[in-house]
C-alpha positions as CSV (number, residue, x, y, z in Angstrom):
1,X,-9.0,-19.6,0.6
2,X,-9.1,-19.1,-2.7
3,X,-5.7,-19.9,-5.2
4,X,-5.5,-16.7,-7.2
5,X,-3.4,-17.6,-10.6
6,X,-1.3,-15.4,-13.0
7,X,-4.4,-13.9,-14.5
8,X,-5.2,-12.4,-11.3
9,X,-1.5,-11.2,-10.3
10,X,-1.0,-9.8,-13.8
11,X,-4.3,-7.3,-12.7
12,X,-3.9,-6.8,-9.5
13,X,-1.9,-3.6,-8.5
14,X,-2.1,-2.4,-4.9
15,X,-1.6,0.8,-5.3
16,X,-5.0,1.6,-7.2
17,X,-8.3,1.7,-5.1
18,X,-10.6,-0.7,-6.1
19,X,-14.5,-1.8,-5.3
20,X,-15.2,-5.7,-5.0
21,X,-18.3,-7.7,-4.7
22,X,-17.6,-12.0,-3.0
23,X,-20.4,-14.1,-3.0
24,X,-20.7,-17.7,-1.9
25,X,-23.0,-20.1,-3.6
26,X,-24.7,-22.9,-1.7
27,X,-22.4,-25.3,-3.5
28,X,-19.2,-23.8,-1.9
29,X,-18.1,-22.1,-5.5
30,X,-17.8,-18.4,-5.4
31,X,-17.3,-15.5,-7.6
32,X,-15.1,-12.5,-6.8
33,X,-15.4,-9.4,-9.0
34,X,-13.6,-6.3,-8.8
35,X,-13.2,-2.7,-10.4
36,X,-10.8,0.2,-10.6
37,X,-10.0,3.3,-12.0
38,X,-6.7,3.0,-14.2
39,X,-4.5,5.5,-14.2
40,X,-5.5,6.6,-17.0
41,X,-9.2,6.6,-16.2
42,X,-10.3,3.7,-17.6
43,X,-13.1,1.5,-15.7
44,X,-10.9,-1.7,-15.2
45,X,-12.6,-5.1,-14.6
46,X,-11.8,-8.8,-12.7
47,X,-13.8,-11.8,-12.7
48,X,-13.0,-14.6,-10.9
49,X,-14.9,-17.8,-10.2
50,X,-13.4,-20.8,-7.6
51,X,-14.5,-24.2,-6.9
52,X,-15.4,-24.7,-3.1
53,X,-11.9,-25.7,-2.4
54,X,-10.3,-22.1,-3.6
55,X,-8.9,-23.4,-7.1
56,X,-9.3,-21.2,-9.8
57,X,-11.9,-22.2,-12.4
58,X,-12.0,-18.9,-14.6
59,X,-10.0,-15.5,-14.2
60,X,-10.6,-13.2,-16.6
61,X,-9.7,-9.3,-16.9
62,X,-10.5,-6.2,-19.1
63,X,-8.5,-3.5,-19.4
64,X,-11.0,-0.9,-19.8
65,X,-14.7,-1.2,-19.8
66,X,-15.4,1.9,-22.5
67,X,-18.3,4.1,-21.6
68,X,-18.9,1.8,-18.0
69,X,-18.8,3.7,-14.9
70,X,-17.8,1.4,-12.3
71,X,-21.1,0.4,-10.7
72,X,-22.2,-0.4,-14.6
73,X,-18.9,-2.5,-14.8
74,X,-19.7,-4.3,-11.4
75,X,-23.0,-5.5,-12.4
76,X,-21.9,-6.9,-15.9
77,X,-18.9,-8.6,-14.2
78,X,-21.4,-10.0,-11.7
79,X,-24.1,-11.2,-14.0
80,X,-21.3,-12.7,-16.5
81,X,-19.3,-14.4,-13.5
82,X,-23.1,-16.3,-12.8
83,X,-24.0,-17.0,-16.1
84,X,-20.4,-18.6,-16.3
85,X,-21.6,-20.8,-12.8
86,X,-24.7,-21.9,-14.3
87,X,-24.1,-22.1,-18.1
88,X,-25.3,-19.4,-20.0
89,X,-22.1,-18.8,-21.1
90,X,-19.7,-22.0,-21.7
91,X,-16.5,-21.7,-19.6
92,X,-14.6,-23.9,-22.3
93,X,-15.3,-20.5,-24.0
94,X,-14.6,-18.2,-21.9
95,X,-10.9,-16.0,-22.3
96,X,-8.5,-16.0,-19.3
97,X,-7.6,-12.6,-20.4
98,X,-9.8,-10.2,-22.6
99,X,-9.5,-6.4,-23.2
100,X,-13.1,-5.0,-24.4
């Protein structure tokens, strides 16, 4: 069960359909990312990536994902939410929330 933190809750909105890709890694983390359509018609983004035993180790968020359809959007968010897992991008640097 994963332990969703403010980051999460401050995206999530129930009332907009969304498109999410989970994936377990042999080492019990995993990575959940999702996309919307705002209201406005921006692609919207969430990355999240949990140790085995559901704690949070990054949420992060983008308001809009400019020019991204949301397929384009799913496979950046997870490719980054991997390279986060294994390194190729720090996760000391990485923002909790970030509009691009």
């Amino acid at each position: 069960m994963r332990i969703r933190e403010e980051t999460y809750w401050r995206w999530a909105d129930p009332q907009l359909h969304s498109r999410s890709h989970d994936e377990q890694l042999s080492d019990g983390t995993s990575i959940d990312v999702q996309v919307r359509l705002a209201r406005t018609g921006a692609t919207q983004l969430f990355i999240g990536v949990y140790a085995r035993h559901g704690k949070a180790m990054v949420e992060e968020y983008y308001d809009n994902r400019p020019g991204e359809t949301m397929s384009r959007a799913m496979v950046w968010g997870v490719d980054r939410a991997r390279a986060l897992l294994t390194g190729d991008f720090p996760m000391a640097q990485a923002p909790l929330r970030r509009q691009a």
